[in-house]
KOLRO-417758 format. One line per 10 residues: their letters; for each residue x, y, z of N, C-alpha, C. Coordinates in nm, 2 decimals. Layout:
residues N
A> X:Y:Z:X:Y:Z:X:Y:Z | ...
This chain:
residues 193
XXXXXXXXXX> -1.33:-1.75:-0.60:-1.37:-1.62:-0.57:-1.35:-1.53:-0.70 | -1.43:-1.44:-0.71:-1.46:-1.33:-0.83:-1.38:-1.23:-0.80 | -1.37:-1.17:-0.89:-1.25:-1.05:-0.91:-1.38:-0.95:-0.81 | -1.45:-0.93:-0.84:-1.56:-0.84:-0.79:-1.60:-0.88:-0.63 | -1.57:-1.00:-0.58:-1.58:-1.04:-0.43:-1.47:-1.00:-0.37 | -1.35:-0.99:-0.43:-1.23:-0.97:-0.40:-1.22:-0.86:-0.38 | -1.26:-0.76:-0.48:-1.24:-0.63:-0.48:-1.35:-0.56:-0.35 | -1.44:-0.63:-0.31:-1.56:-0.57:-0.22:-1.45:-0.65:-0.11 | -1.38:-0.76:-0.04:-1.34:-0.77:0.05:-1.22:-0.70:0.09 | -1.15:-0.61:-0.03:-1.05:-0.53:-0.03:-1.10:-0.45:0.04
XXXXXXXXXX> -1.18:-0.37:-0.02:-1.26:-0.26:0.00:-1.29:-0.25:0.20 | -1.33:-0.40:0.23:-1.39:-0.40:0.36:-1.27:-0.47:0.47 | -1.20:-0.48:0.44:-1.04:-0.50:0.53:-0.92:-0.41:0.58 | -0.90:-0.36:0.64:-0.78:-0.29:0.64:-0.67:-0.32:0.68 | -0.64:-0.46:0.73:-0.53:-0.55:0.79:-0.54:-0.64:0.68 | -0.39:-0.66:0.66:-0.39:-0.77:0.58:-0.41:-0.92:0.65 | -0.38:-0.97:0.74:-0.43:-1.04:0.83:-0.58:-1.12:0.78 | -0.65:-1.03:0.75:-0.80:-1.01:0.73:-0.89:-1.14:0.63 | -0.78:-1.08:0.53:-0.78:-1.16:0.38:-0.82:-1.31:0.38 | -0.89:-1.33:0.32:-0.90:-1.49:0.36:-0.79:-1.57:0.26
XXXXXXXXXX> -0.75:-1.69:0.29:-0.64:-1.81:0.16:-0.66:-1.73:0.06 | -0.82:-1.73:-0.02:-0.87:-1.78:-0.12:-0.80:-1.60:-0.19 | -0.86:-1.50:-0.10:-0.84:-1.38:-0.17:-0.67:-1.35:-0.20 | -0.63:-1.40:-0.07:-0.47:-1.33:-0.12:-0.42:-1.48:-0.17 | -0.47:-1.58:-0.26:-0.40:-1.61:-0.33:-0.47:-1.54:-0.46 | -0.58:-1.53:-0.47:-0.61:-1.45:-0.62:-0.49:-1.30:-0.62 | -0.47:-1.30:-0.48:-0.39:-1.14:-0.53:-0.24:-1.12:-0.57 | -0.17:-1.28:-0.53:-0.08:-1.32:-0.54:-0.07:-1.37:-0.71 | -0.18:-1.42:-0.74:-0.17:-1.45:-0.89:-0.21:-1.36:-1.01 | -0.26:-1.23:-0.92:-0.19:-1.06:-0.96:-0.09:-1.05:-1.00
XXXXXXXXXX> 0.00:-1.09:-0.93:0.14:-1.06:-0.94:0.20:-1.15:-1.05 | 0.18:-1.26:-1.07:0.20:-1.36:-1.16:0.18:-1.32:-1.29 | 0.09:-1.24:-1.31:0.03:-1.20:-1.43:0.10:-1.03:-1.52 | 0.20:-1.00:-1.39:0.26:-0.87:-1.44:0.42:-0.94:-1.54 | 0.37:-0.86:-1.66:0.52:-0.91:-1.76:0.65:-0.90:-1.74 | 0.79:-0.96:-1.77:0.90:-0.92:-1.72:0.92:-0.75:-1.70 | 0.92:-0.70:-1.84:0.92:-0.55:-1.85:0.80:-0.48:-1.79 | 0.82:-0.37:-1.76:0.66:-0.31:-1.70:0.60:-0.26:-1.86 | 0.48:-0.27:-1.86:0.45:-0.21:-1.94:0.26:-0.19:-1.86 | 0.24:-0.04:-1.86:0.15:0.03:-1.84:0.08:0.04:-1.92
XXXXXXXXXX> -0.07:-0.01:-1.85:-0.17:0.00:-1.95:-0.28:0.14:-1.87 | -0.30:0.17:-1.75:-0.41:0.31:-1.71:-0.27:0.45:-1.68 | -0.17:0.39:-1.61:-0.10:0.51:-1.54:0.02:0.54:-1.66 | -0.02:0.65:-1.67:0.10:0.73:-1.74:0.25:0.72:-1.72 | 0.35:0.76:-1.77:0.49:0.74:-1.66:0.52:0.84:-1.58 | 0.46:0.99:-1.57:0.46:1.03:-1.46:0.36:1.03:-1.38 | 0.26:0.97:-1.34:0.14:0.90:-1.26:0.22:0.78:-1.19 | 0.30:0.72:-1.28:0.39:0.56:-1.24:0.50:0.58:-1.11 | 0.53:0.69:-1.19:0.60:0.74:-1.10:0.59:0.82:-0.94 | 0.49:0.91:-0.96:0.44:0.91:-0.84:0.37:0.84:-0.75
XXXXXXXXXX> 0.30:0.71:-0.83:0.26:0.61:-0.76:0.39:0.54:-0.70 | 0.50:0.52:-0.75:0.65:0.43:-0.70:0.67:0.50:-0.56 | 0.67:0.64:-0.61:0.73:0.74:-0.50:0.67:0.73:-0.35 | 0.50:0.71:-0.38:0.41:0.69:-0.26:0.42:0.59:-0.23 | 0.47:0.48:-0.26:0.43:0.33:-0.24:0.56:0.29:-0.15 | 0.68:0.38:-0.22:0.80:0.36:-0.13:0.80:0.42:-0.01 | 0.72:0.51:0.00:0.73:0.64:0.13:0.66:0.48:0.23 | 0.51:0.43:0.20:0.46:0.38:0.29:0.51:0.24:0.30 | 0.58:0.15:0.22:0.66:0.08:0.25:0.79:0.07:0.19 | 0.91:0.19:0.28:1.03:0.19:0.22:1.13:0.07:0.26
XXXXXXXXXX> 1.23:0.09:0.13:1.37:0.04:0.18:1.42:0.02:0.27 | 1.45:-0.08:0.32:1.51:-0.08:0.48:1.64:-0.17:0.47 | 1.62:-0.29:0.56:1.68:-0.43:0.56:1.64:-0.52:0.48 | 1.53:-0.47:0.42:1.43:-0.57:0.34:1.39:-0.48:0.23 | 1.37:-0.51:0.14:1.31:-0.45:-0.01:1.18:-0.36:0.04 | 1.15:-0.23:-0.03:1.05:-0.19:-0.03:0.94:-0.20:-0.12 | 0.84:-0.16:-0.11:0.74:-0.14:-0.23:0.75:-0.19:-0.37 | 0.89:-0.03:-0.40:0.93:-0.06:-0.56:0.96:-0.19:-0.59 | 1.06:-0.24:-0.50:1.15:-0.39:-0.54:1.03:-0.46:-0.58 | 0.89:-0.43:-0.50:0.79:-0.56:-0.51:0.71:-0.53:-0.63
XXXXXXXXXX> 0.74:-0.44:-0.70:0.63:-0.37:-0.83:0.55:-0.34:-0.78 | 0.50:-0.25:-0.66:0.36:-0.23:-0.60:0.31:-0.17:-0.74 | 0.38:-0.02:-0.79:0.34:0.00:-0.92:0.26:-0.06:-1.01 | 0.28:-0.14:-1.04:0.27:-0.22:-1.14:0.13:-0.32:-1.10 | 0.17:-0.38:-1.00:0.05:-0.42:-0.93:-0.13:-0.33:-0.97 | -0.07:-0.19:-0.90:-0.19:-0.11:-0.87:-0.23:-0.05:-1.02 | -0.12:-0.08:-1.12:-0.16:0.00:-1.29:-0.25:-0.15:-1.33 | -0.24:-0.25:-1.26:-0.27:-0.38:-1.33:-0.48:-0.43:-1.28 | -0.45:-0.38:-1.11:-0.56:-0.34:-1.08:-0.68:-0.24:-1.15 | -0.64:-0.09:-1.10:-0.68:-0.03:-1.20:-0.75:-0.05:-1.34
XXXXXXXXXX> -0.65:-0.13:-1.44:-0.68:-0.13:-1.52:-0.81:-0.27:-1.54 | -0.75:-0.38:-1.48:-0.86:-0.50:-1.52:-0.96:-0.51:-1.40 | -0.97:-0.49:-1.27:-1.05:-0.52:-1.15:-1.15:-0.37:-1.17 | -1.09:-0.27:-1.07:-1.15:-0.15:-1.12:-1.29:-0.08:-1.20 | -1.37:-0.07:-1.12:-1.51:-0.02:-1.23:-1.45:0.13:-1.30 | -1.54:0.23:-1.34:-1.52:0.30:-1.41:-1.52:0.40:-1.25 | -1.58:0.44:-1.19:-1.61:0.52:-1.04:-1.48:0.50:-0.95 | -1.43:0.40:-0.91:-1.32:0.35:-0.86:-1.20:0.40:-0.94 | -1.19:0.36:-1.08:-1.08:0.46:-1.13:-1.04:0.56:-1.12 | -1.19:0.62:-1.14:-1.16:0.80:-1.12:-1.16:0.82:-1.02
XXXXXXXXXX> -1.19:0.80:-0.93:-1.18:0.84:-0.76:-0.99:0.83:-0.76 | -0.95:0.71:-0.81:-0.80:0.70:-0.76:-0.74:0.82:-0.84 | -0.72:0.81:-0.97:-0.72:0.92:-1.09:-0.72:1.04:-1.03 | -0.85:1.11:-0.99:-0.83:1.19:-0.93:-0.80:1.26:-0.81 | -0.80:1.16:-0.74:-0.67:1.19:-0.58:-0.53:1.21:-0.64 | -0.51:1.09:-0.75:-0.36:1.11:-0.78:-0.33:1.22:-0.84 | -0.38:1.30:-0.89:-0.41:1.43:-0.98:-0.40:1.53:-0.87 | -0.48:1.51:-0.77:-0.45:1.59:-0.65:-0.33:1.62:-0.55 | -0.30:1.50:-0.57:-0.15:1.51:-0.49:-0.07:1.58:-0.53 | -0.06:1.60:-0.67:0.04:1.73:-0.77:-0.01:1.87:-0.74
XXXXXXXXXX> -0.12:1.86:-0.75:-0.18:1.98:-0.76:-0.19:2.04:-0.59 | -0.15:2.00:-0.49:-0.15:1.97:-0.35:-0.01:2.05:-0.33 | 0.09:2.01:-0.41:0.21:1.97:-0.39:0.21:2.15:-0.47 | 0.17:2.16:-0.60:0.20:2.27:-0.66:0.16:2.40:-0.57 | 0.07:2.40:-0.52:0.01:2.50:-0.40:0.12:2.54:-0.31 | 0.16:2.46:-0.27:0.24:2.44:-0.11:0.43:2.49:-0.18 | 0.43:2.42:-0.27:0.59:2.39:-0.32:0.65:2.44:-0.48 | 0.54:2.46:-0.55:0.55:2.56:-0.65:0.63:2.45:-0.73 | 0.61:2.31:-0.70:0.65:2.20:-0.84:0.57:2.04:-0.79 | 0.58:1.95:-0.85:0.52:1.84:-0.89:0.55:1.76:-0.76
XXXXXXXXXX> 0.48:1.63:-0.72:0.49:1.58:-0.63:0.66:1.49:-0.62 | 0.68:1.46:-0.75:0.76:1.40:-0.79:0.89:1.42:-0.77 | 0.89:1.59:-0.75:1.01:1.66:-0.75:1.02:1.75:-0.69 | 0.98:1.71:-0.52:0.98:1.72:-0.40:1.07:1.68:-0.35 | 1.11:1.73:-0.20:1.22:1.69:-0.16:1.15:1.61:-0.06 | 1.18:1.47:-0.03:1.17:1.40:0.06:1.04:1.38:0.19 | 1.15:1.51:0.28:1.00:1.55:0.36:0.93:1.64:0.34 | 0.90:1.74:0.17:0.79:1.79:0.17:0.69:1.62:0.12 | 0.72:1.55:0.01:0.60:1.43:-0.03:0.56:1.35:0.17 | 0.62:1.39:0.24:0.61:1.32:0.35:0.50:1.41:0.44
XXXXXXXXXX> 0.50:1.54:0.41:0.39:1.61:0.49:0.29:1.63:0.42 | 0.30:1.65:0.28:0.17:1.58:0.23:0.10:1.46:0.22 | 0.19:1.35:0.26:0.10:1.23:0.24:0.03:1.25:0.44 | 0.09:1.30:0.47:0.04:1.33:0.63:-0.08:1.39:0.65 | -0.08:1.52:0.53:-0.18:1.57:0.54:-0.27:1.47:0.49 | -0.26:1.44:0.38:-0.40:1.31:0.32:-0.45:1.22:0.44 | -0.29:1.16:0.51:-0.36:1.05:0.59:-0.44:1.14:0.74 | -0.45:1.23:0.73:-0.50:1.31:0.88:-0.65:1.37:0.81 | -0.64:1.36:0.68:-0.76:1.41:0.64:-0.87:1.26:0.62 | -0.79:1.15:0.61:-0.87:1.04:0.59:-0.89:1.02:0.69
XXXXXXXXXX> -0.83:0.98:0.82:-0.85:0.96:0.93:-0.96:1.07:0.99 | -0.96:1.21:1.00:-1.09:1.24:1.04:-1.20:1.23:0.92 | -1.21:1.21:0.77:-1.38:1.14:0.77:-1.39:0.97:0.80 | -1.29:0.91:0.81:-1.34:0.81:0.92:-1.41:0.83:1.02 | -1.37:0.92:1.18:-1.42:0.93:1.27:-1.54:0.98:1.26 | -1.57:1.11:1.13:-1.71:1.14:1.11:-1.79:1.07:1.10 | -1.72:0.97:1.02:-1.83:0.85:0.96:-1.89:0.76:1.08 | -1.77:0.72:1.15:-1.77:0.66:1.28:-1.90:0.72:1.39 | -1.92:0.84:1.40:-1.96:0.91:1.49:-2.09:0.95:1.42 | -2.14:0.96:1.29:-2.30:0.94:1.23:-2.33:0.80:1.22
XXXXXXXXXX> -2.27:0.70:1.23:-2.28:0.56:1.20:-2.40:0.55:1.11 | -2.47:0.67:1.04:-2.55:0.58:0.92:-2.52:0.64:0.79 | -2.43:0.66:0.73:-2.37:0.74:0.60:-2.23:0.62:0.57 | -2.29:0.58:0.46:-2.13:0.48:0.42:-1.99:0.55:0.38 | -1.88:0.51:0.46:-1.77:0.57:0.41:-1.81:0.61:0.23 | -1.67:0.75:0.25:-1.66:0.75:0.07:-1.53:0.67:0.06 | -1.57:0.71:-0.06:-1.44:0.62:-0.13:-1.28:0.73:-0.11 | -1.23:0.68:-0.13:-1.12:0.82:-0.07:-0.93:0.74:-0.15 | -0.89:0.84:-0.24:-0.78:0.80:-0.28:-0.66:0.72:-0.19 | -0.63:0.81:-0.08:-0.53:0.78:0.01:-0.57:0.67:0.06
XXXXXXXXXX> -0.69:0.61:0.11:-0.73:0.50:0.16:-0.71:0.38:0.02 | -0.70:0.39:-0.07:-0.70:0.30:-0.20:-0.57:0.32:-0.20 | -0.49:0.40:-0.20:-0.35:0.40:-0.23:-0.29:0.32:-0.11 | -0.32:0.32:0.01:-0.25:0.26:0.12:-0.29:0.14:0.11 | -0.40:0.12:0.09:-0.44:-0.04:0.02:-0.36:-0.15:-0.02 | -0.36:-0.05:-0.13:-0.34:-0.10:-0.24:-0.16:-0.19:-0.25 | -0.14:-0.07:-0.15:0.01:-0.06:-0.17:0.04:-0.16:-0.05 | -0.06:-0.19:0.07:0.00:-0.28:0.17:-0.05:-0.47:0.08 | -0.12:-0.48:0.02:-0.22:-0.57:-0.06:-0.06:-0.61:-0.16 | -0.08:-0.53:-0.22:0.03:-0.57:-0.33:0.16:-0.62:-0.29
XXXXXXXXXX> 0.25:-0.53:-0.19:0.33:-0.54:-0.11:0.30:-0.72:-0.05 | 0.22:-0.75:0.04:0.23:-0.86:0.16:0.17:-0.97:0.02 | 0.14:-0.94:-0.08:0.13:-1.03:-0.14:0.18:-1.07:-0.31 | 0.31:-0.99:-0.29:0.43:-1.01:-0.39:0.57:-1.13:-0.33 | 0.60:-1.16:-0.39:0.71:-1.27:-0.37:0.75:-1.18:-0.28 | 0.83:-1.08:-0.31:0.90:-1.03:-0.21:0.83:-1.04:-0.04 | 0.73:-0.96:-0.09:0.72:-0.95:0.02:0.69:-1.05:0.12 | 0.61:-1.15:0.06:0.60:-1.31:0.11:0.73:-1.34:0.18 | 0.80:-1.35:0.09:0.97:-1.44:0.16:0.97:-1.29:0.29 | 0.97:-1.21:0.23:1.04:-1.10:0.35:0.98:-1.07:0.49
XXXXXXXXXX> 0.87:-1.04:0.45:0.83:-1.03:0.55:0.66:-1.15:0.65 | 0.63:-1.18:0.55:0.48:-1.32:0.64:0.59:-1.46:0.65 | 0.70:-1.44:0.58:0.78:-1.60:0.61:0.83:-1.62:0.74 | 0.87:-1.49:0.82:0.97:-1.48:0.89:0.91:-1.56:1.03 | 1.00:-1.61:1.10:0.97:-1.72:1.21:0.90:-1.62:1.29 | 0.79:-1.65:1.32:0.69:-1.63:1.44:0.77:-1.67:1.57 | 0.74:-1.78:1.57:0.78:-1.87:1.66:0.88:-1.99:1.60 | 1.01:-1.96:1.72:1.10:-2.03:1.63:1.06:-2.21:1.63 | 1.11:-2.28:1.56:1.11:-2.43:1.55:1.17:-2.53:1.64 | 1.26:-2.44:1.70:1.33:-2.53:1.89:1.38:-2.38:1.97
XXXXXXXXXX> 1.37:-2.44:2.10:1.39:-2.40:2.19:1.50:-2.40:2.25 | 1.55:-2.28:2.29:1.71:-2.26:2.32:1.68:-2.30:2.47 | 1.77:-2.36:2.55:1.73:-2.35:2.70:1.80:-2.24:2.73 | 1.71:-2.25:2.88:1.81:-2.10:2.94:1.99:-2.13:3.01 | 1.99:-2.00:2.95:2.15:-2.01:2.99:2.15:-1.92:3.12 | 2.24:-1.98:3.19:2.28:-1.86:3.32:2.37:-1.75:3.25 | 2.30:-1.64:3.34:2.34:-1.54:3.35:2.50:-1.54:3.46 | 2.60:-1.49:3.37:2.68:-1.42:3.42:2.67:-1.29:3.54 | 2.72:-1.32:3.64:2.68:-1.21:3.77:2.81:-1.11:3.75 | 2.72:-1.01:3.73:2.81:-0.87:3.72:2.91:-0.86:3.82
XXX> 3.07:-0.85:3.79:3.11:-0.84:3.87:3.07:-0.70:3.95 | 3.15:-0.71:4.09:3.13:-0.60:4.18:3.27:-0.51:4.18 | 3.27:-0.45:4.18:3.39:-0.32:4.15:3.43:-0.28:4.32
């Protein structure tokens, strides 16, 4: 599969589920290809950073590593830079540009240096504004979606995420269905008082 078949089945998936072997191993060998150190070749280090910040909001820290742990970062600077046409860039570019400038309106500083639940009601607002031109789109059914940052960013970030080591071991390893069967045990009868 071509970087460009990849990137049009990205484009046309929104569950990871979706992906066929062939794509999420090319996206897995994404990850293979990021150097021990980060080193950024399209996103600036505060672009890197707001990208970390987003990435961890939609898949945080828990019991299990988030985003950062998995380099979503790094991933989506890696994208960007080598998959990415020149239209696709700027679309992301400038949503990410927007998110500051979103944030500067509302909060009178950077997205980055926000408190918690303000970056949280702004990514709310993005995803309530993506969600209705979906339904538009949905409801003229002859106009092709646009291309839309927040939709690339959640992408990107569930794509990179489910198909970074981490997230492999953490979360698609986990037993579905376990390997033996416990039999049933009786139930203890409540005593009566």
């Amino acid at each position: 599969m071509h970087r460009r078949q990849a990137l049009r089945l990205l484009a046309s998936v929104v569950t990871l589920p979706l992906l066929s072997r062939e794509a999420f191993s090319l996206f897995q060998a994404v990850h293979e290809q990021l150097p021990e150190q980060a080193v950024l070749k399209t996103l600036s280090s505060h672009q890197n950073i707001t990208v970390t910040s987003i990435a961890e909001i939609i898949i945080p820290q828990t019991n299990t590593p988030g985003a950062k742990a998995a380099r979503v970062n790094e991933f989506i600077d890696l994208i960007l830079t080598e998959w990415y046409d020149e239209e696709e860039k700027s679309t992301f570019m400038t949503g990410l540009a927007d998110v500051d400038s979103r944030t500067r309106d509302l909060y009178g500083k950077d997205f980055v240096e926000c408190g918690e639940k303000q970056q949280i009601e702004i990514l709310q607002a993005l995803d309530d504004e993506m969600a209705a031109r979906a339904e538009d789109v949905r409801r003229r059914r002859n106009h092709p979606p646009e291309k839309n940052f927040f939709f690339m960013m959640k992408q990107l970030t569930l794509v990179g995420y489910y198909t970074s080591q981490i997230g492999f071991e953490q979360e698609l390893r986990a037993e579905i269905i376990p390997s033996r069967h416990a039999s049933c045990v009786p139930l203890e009868e409540e005593a009566t008082k």
